[in-house]
C-alpha positions as CSV (number, residue, x, y, z in Angstrom):
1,X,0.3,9.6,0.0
2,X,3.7,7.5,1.1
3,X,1.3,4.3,1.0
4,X,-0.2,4.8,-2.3
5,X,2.6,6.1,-3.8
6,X,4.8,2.9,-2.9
7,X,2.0,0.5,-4.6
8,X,1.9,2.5,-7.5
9,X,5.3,2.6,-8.2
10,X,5.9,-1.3,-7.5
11,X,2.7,-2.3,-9.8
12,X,4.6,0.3,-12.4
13,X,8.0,-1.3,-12.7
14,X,6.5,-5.1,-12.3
15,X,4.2,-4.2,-15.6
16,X,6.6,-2.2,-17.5
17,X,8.8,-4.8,-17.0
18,X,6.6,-7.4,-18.3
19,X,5.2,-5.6,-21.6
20,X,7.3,-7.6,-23.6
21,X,5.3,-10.8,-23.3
22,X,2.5,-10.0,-24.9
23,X,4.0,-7.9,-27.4
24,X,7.0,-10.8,-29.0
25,X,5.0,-11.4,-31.9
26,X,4.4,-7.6,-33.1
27,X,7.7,-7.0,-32.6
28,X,9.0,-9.8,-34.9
29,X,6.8,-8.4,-37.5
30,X,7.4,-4.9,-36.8
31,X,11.1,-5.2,-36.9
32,X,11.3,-7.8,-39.0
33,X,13.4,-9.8,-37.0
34,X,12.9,-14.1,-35.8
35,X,10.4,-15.1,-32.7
36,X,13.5,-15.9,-31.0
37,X,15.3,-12.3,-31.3
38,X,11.8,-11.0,-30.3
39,X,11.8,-12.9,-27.2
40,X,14.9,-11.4,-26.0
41,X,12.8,-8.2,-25.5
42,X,11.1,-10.2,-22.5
43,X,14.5,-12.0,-21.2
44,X,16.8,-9.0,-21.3
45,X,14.2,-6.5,-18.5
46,X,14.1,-10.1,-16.5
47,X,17.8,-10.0,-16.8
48,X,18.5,-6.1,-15.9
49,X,15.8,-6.7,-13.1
50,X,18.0,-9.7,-11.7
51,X,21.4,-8.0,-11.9
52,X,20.5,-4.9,-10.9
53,X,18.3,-5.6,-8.4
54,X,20.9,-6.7,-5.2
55,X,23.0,-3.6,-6.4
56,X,19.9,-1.3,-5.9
57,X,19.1,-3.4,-2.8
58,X,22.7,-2.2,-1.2
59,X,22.6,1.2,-2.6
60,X,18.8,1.7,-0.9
61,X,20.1,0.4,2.6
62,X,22.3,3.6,3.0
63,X,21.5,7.1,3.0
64,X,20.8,7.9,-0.5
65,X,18.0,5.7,-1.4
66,X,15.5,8.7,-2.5
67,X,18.5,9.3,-4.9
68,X,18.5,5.7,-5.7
69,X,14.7,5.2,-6.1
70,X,14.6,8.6,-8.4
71,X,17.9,7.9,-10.4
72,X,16.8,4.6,-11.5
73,X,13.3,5.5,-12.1
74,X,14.9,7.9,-14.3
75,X,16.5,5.5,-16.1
76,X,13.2,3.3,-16.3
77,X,11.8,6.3,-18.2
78,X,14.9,6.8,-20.3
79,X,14.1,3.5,-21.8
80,X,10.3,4.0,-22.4
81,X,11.4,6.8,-24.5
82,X,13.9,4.2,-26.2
83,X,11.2,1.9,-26.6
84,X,8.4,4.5,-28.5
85,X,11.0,6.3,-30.8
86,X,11.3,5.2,-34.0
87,X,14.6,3.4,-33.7
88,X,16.4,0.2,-34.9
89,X,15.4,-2.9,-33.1
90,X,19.4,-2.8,-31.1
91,X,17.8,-0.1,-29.1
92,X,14.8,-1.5,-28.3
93,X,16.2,-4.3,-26.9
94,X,18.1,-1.4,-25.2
95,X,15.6,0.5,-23.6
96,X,13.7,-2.7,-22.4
97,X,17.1,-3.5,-20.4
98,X,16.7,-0.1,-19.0
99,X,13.1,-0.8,-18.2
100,X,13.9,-4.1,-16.4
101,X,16.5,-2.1,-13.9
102,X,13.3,-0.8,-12.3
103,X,12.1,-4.6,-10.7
104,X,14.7,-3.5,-8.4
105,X,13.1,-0.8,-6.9
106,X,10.6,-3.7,-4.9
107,X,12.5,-4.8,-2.1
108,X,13.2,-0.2,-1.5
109,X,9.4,-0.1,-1.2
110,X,9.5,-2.2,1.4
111,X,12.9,-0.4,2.7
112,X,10.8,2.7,2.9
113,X,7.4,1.1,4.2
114,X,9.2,-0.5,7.4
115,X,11.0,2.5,7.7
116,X,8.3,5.0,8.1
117,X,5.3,3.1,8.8
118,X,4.4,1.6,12.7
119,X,5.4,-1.9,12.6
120,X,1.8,-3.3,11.9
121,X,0.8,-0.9,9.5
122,X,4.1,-1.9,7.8
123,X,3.8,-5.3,7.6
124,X,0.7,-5.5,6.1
125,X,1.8,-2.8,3.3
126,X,4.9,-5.0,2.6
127,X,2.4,-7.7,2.1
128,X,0.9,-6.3,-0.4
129,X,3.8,-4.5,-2.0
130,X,4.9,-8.2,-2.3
131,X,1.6,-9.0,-4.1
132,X,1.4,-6.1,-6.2
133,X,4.9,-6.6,-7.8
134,X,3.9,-10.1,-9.1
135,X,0.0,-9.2,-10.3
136,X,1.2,-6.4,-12.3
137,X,2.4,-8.7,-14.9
138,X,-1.6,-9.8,-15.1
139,X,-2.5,-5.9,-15.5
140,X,0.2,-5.1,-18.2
141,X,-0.7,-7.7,-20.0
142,X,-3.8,-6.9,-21.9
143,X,-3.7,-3.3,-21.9
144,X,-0.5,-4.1,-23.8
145,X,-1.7,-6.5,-26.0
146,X,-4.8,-4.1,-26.9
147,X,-2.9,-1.0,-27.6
148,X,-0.5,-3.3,-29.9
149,X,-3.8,-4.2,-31.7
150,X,-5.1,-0.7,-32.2
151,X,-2.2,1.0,-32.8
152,X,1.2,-1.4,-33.5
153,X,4.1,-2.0,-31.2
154,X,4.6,1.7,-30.5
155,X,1.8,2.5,-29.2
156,X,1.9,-0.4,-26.8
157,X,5.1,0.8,-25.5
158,X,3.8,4.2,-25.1
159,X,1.9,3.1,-22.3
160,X,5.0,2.4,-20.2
161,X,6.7,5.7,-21.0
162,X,3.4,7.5,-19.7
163,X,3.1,5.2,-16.4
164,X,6.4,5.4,-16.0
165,X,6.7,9.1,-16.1
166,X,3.9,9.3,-13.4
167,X,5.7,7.0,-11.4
168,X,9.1,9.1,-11.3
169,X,6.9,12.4,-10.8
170,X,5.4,10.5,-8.0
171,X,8.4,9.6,-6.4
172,X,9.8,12.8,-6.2
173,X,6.7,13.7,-4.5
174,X,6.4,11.2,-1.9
175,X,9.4,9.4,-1.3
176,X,11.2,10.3,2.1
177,X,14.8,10.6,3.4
178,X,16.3,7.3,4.4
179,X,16.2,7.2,8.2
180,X,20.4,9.2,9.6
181,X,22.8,7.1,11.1
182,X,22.5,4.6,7.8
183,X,25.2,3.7,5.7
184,X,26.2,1.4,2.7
185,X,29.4,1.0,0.9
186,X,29.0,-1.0,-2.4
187,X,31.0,-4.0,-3.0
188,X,31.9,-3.8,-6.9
189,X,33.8,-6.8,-6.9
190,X,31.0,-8.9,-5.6
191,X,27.8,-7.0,-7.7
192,X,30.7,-7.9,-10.8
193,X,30.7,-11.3,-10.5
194,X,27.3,-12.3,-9.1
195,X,26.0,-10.3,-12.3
196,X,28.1,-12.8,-14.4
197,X,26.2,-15.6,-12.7
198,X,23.2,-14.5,-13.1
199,X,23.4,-13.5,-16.6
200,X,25.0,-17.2,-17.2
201,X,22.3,-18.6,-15.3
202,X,19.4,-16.4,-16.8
203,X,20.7,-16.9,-20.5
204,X,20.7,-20.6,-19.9
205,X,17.2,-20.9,-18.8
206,X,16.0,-18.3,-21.9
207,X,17.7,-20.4,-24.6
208,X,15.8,-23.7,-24.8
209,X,17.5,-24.6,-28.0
210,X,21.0,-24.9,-26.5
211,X,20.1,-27.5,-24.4
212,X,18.6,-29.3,-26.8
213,X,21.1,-28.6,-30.0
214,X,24.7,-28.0,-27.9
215,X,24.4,-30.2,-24.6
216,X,28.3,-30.0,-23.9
217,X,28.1,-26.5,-24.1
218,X,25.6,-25.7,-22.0
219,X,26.6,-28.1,-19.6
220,X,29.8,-26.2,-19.3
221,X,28.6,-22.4,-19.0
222,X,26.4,-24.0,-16.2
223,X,29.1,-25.7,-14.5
224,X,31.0,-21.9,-14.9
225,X,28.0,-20.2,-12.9
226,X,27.9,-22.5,-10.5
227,X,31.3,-22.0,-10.1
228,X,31.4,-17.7,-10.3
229,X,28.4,-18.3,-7.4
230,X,30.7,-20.1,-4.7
231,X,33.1,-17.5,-5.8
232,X,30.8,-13.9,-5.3
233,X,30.1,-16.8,-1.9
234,X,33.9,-16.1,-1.3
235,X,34.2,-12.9,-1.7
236,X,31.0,-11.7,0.1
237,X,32.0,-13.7,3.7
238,X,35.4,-12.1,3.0
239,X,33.7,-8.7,2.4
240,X,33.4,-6.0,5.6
241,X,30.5,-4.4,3.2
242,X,29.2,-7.0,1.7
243,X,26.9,-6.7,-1.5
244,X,24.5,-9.1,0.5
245,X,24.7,-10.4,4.1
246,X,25.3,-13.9,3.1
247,X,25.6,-14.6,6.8
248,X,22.5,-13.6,7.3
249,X,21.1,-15.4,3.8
250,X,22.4,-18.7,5.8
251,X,19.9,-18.4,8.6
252,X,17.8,-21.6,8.1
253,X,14.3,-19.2,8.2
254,X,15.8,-17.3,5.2
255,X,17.6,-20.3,3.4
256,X,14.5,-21.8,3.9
257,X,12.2,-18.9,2.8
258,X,14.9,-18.4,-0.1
259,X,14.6,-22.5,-1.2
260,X,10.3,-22.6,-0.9
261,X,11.0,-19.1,-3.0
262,X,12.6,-20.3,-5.6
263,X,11.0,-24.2,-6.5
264,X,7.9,-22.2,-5.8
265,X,8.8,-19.7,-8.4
266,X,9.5,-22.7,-11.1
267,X,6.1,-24.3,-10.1
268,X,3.9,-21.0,-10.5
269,X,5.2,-19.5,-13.9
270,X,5.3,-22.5,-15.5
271,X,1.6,-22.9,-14.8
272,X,0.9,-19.3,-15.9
273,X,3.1,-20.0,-18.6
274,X,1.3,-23.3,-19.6
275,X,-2.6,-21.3,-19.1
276,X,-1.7,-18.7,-21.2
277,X,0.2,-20.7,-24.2
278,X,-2.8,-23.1,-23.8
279,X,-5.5,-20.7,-24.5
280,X,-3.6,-19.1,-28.0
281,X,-3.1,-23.0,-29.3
282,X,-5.2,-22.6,-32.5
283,X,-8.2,-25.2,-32.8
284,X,-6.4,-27.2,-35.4
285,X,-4.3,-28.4,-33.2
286,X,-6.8,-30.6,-31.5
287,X,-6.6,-28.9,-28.4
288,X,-6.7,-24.9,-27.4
289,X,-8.8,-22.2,-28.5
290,X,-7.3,-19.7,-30.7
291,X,-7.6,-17.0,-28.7
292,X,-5.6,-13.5,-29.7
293,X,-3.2,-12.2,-27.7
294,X,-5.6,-9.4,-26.2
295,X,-8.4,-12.0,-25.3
296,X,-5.8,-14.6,-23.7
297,X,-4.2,-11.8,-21.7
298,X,-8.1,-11.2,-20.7
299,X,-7.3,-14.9,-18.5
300,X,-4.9,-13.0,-16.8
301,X,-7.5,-11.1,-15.0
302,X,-9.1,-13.5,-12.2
303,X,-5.3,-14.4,-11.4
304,X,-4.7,-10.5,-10.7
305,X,-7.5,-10.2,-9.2
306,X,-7.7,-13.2,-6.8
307,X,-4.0,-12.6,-6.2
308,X,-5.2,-8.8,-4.9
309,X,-7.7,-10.5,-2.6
310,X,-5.1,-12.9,-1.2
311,X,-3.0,-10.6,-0.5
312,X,-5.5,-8.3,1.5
313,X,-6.6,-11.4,3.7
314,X,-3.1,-12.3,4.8
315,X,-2.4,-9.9,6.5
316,X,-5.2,-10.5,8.7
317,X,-4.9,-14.6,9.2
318,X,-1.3,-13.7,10.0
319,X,-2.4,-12.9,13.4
320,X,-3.3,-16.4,14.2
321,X,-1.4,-18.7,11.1
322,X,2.4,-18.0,11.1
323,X,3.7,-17.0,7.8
324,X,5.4,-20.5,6.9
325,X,2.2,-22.2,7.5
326,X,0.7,-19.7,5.5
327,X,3.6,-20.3,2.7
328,X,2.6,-24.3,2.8
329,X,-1.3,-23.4,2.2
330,X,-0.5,-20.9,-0.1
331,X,1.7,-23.6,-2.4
332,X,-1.0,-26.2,-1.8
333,X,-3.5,-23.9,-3.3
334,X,-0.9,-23.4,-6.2
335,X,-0.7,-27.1,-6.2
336,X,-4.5,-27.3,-6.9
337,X,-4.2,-25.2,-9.6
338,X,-1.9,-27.6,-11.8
339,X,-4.4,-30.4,-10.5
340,X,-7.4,-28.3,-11.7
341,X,-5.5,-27.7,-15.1
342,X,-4.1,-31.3,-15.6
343,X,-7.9,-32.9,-15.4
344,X,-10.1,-30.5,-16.9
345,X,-9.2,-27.6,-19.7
346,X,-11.5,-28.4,-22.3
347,X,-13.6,-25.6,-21.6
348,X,-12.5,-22.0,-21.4
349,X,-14.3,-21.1,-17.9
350,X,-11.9,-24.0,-16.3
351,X,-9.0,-22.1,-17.4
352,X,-10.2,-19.1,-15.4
353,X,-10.8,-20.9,-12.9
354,X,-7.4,-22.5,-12.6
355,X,-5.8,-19.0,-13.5
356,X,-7.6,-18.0,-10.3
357,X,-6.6,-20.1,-8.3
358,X,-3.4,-20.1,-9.1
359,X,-3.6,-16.1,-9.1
360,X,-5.0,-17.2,-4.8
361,X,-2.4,-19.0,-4.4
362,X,1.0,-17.1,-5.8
363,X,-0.7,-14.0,-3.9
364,X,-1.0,-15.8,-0.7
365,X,2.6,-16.7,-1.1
366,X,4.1,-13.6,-2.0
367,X,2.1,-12.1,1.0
368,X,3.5,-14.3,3.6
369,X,6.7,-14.3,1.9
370,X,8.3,-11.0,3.5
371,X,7.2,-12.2,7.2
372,X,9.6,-15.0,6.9
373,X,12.6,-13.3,6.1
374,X,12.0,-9.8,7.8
375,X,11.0,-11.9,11.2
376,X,14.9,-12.2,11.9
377,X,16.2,-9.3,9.7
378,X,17.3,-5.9,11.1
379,X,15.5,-3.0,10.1
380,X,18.6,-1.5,7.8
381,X,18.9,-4.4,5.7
382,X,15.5,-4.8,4.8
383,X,16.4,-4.0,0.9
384,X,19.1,-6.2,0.8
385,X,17.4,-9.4,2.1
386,X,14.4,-8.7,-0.2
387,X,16.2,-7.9,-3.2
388,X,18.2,-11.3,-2.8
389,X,14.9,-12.9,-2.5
390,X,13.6,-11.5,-5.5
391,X,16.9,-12.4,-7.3
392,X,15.8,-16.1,-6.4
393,X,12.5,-15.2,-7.2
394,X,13.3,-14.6,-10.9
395,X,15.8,-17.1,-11.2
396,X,12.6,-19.3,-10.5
397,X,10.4,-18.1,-12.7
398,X,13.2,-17.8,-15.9
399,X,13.3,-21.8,-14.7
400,X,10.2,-22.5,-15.1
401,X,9.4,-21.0,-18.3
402,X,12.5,-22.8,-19.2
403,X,11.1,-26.7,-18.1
404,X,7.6,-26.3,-19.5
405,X,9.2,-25.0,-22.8
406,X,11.6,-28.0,-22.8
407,X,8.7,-30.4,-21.7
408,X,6.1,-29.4,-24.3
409,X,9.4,-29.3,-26.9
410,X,9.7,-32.9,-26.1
411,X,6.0,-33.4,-26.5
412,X,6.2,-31.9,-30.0
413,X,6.1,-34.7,-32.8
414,X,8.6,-35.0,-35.7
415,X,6.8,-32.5,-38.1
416,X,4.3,-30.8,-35.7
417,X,4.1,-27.1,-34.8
418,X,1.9,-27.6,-31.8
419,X,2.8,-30.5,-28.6
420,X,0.4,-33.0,-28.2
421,X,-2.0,-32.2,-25.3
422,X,-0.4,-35.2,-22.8
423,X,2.5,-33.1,-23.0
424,X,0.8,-30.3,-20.8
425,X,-0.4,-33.0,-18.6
426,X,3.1,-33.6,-18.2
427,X,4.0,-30.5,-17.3
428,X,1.1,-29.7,-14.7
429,X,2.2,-32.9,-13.1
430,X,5.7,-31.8,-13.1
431,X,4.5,-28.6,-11.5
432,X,2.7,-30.6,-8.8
433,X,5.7,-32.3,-7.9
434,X,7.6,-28.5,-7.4
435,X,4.8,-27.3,-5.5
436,X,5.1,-30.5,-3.0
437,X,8.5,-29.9,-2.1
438,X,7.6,-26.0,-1.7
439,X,5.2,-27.2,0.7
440,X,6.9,-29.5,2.5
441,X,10.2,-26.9,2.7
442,X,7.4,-24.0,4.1
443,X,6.2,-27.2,6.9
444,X,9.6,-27.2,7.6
445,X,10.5,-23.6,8.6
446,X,7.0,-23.7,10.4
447,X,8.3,-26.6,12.5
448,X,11.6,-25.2,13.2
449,X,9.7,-21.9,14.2
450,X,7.3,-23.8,16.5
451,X,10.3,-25.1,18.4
452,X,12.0,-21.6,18.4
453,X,9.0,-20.2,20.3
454,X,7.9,-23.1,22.4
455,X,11.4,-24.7,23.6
């Protein structure tokens, strides 16, 4: 049951975490609060998940990471139940920070697969655990969006109380011992002040309108993460238990991995962000097709479902394509995708199809992702390599919700509630450009690999 259970619990947590997306509009009505205060219900489990998830990453490389997977799975049920009971919206947003603490449990399923699995078997679970945390977003999605249909907000939130509760029963079931010998102080100091940055940097890629209203101002809280990340830099080389190896970050296959990670992750939610916003865009507009949020989470589908299928071939072209090649195909497919979007979207069957293959692509990625880093990785720090990459990861992604906002903003005439349709051309070809430098960045690590192995 180990293998099972570790899926189910990382499609849990990657759904959960992504319930508020479809659900912002109900809960502005519900609560009676602005689109904007709604959103935060999505930003603050991205947030949680980001801070949280190179502390949970540190506290799984030791010997308590059963306590660690159950204790915060606890907590991700804790908030469900903040989320269903009829409370004021403060602890909503509450219980969806409590929620988001769960996308840290990823990179411990991994822990745990390479852990007790043979080393084959292992790598092709990781694989998919990969996978399976980024296509759960496509499986919440329109459950979500149904329940909130049929029976309000609540109801939709019920859901992730009920999965959740499975998935804590099913850890305590399943979830083994952390190997003896292991062990992992925390470095408070250093979680401290990389959460500030991270909060900075994840606060300024949620709110659009400061960039736009108060320039100065967000120029200077950026120039204050950047600053609180060289100093967490600091104090992590100067650290004897540092909160992640940033020795180890610095080895050009995982500074490289990290860099095609992150302009990756800008170039691939911005296209699912532009699919999805495309399809609700009312007829009147010119452009779009009115659908309602259960039938536009329906496009979610092929890119969950193509992402599956990637991510169960990769495993087995692994044997003769090595991973960062398989990074650069995967980011060309992606690459397609904004291509297929930016030249035809007239028709609704040519957004599925550019939903799935962008659902190929970011599932071929994410596959091939964890062979790069783990490939020169010990064993014990598995967690805290991964969790670092998905820190990137979701720095990404808040990114590039962030530029296609600003970009169809700009596209947004004086007196118009809708961007003209050139300004999503704009943005696909933006994305192309992201997607080129991911793939060159993958060419390089394969190059540098090729002349590792054949000196």
């Amino acid at each position: 049951m180990l293998v099972p259970s570790l899926m189910f619990i990382a499609l849990v947590v990657a759904a959960v975490a992504s319930l508020g997306a479809p659900l912002i509009t109900s809960v502005a009505t519900t609560f009676h609060v602005s689109l904007g205060s709604a959103q935060w219900t999505l930003t603050v489990a991205l947030l949680s998940g980001a801070v949280a998830t190179p502390v949970l990453g540190r506290l799984g490389a030791g010997p308590h990471r059963r306590a660690t997977i159950l204790a915060t799975l606890a907590v991700v049920v804790a908030g469900s139940a903040l989320t269903v009971l009829p409370l004021p919206f403060a602890w909503l947003l509450a219980g969806r920070a409590a929620q988001g603490v769960g996308l840290g449990l990823t990179a411990l399923m991994m822990g745990v697969a390479r852990d007790h699995l043979p080393e084959e078997r292992s790598a092709a679970v990781i694989a998919l655990i990969s996978v399976v945390s980024i296509i759960g977003a496509g499986v919440g999605y329109p459950l979500a969006a149904l329940l909130a249909e049929l029976g309000g907000v609540r109801a939709a939130y019920g859901l992730g109380l009920v999965v959740t509760a499975a998935a804590l029963l099913t850890a305590w079931r399943s979830m083994p011992e952390a190997p003896e010998g292991r062990s992992a102080h925390l470095d408070v100091a250093g979680a401290v002040v990389l959460a500030a940055a991270l909060l900075l940097v994840l606060f300024l890629a949620g709110e659009r309108n400061l960039w736009s209203r108060h320039l100065a101002v967000a120029a200077g809280l950026a120039f204050v993460a950047v600053v609180l990340l060289c100093v967490w830099a600091v104090i992590e080389l100067r650290s004897t238990t540092p909160l992640v190896d940033v020795r180890a970050v610095r080895h050009p296959a995982v500074a490289g991995a990290n860099l095609a990670m992150f302009v990756g992750g800008i170039g691939m939610y911005l296209l699912l962000t532009l699919i999805t916003r495309y399809a609700q865009t009312p007829h009147g507009a010119g452009y779009g097709f009115g659908l309602t949020t259960f039938v536009a989470g329906l496009v979610l589908i092929p890119f969950s479902v193509l992402g599956f299928v990637a991510g169960k071939l990769t495993p087995r072209v692994r044997t003769r394509i090595a991973d960062p090649l398989l990074l650069a195909g995967s980011a060309v497919v992606v690459g397609g995708g904004f291509a297929l979007f930016a030249a035809a979207r007239s028709d609704l069957a040519e957004l599925f199809a550019a939903m799935g293959v962008l659902g190929f692509g970011v599932g071929g990625f994410s596959a091939a992702m964890p062979g790069v880093i783990l490939a020169v990785t010990p064993k014990s720090e598995t967690s805290s390599a991964m969790s670092f990459n998905y820190v990137v990861r979701s720095v990404g992604y808040s990114l590039g919700s962030a530029i296609g906002g600003l970009i169809l903003a700009a596209g947004t005439g004086p007196g118009h509630l809708f961007p003209d349709d050139s300004a999503y051309t704009t943005a696909a070809l933006v994305g192309i450009g992201a997607m080129a430098i991911t793939t060159l960045t993958s060419l390089a690590l394969a190059r540098r690999r090729s002349s590792e192995t054949n000196p």
